[in-house]
C-alpha positions in Angstrom: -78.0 181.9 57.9 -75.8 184.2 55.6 -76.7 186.9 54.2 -75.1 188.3 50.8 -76.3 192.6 50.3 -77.3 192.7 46.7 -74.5 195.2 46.2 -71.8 193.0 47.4 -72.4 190.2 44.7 -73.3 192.6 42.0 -69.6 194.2 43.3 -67.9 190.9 43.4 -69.3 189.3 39.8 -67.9 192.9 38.4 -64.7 192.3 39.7 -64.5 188.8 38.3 -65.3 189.7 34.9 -62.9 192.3 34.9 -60.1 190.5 35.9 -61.2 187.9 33.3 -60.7 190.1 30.9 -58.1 191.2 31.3 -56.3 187.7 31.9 -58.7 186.0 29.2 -55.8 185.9 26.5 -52.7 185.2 28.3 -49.8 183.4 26.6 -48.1 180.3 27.2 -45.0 180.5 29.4 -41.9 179.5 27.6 -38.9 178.2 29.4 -35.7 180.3 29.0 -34.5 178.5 26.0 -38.0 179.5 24.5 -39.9 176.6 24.6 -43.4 176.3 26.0 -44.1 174.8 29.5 -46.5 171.6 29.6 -47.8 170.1 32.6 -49.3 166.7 33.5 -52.7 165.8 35.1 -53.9 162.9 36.2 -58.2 163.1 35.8 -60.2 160.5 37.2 -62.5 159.8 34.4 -59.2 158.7 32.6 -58.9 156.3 35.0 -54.9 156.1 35.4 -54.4 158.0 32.4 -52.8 161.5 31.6 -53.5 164.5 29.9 -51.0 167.2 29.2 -52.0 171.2 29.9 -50.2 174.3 29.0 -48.8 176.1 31.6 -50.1 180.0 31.1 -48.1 183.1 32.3 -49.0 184.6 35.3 -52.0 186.6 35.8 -52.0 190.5 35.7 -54.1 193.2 38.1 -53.5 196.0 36.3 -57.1 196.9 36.5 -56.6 197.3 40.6 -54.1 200.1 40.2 -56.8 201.7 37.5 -59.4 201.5 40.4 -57.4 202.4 43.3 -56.8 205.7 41.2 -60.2 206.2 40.2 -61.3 206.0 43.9 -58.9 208.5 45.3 -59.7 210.5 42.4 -63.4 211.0 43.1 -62.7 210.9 47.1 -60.0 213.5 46.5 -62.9 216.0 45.1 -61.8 215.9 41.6 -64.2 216.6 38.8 -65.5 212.8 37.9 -65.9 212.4 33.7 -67.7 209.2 34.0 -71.0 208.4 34.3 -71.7 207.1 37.8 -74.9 204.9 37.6 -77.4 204.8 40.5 -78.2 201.3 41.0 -81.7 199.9 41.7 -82.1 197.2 44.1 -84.8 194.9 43.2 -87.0 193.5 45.8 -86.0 190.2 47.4 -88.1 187.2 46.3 -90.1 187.0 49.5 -92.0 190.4 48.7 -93.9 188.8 46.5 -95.5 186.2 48.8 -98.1 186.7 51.1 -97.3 186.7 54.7 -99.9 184.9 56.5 -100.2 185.5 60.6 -98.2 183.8 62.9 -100.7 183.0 65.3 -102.9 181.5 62.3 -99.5 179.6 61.2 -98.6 177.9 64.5 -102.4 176.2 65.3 -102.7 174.8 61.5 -99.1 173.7 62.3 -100.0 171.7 65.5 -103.6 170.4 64.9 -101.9 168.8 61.6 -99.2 166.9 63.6 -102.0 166.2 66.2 -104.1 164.6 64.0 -101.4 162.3 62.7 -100.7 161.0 65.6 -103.9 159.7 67.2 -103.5 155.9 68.5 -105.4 153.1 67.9 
């Protein structure tokens, strides 16, 4: 089983929107003699049928260069003039059940399979 800190995935869906953002508006690319590049796709629920796309410039990471700074920055002992946020982990899902003993668990557990299998 996997596990995925709470942290990480609040990390990771920040990341995402901020490079969405900041590649949510990119323009078309446009061949040399300034026209714009089409591509063509073949989806299966056209069934043999085409559809024609835009082909968009390439994304930026500007943002990452703006981080990478911002993390030497407060590593490097320099006065920070953000706000950094404490966050609060919420209890997993689990804490709110009941956790019933083990020993109890396993004898409900047998003497139900035991009764279903009596023979005749």
């Amino acid at each position: 089983m996997y596990h995925y800190s709470y942290q990480g995935m609040e990390n990771r869906v920040i990341l995402a929107a901020l490079h969405f953002n900041e590649n949510a508006h990119r323009a078309q690319a446009r061949t040399r003699d300034g026209d714009g590049i089409f591509s063509i796709h073949f989806p299966k629920y056209k069934q043999g049928g085409h559809i024609v796309r835009r082909v968009l410039e390439q994304p930026t990471f500007g943002y990452v260069m703006e981080l990478v700074g911002l993390v030497k920055r407060m590593c490097g002992g320099e006065d920070f003039d953000g706000d950094v946020l404490e966050q609060q982990i919420p209890e997993p899902l689990s804490a709110a059940c009941d956790r019933p003993n083990k020993a109890d668990a396993v004898r409900r557990h047998t003497t139900r399979f035991a009764a279903n299998n009596l023979q005749y």
